[in-house]
PLY file of the C-alpha trace (Angstrom):
ply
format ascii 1.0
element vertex 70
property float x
property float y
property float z
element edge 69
property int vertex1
property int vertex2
end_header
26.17 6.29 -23.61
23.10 6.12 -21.24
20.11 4.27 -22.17
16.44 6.39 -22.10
13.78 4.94 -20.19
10.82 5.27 -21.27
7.51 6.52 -19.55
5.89 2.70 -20.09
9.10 1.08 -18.62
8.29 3.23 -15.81
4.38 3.04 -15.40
5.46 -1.19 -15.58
7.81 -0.61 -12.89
5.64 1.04 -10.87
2.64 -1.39 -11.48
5.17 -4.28 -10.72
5.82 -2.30 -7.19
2.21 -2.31 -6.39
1.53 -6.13 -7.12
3.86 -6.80 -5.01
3.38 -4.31 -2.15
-0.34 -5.68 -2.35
1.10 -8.94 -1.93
3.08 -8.48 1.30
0.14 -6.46 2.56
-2.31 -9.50 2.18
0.42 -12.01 3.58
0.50 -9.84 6.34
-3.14 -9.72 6.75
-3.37 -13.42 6.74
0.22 -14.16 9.11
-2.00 -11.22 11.65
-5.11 -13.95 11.47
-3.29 -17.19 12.01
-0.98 -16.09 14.92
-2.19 -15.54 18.60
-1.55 -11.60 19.08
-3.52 -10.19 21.28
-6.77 -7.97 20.02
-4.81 -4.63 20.37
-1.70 -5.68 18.60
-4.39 -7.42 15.60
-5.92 -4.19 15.32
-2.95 -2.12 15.61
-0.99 -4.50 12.81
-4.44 -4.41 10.88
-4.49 -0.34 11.36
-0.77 -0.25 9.80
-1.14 -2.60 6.78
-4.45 -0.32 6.03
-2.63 2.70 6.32
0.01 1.17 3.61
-2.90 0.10 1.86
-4.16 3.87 1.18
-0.55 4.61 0.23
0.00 2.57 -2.29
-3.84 3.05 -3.75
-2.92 6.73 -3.61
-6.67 9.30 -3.19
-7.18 11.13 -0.23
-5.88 10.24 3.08
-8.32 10.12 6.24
-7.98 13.78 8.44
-6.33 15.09 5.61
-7.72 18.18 3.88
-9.17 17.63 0.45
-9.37 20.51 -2.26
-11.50 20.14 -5.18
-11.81 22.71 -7.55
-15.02 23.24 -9.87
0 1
1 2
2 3
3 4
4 5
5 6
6 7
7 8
8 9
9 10
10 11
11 12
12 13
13 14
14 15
15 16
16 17
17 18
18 19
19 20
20 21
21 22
22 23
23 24
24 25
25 26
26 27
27 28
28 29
29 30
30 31
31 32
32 33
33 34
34 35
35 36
36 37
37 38
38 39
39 40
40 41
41 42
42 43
43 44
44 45
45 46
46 47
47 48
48 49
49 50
50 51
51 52
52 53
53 54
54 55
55 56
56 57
57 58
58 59
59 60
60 61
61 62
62 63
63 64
64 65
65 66
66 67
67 68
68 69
C-alpha cells in the first residue's frame, strides 16, 4: 500500500526548498563580503549566486527569448 501525496504536501515541499535555497544564497552573499577575494572572484561568486537566484524565483532568464502571447 503506497501513500498519495497530495498537491499541498508538494507546493510545502517545494516552498520549504526555496526558504532554504534563499538561505544559502544570502549566507553566501554575506561569507563573499566578509572574506578577502579579490574583485573578480566577488563579482564572479556574486554573478553565480544571482544566477541561482533567478532559478529558484523562476520568470524569464536574461538572453533568453521570451514569448508572450495576446
Amino acid at each position: 500500500m503506497t501513500d498519495k501525496i497530495t498537491t499541498e504536501q508538494i507546493i510545502a515541499a517545494q516552498d520549504r526548498a526555496r526558504v532554504a535555497l534563499m538561505d544559502l544564497i544570502a549566507d553566501s552573499v554575506a561569507n563573499i563580503r566578509d572574506n578577502t577575494y579579490t574583485l573578480a572572484s566577488q563579482s564572479s561568486k556574486t554573478r553565480d549566486l544571482a544566477y541561482a537566484y533567478r532559478l529558484v524565483e523562476g520568470g524569464p532568464q536574461p538572453g533568453s527569448v521570451e514569448v508572450s502571447s495576446k
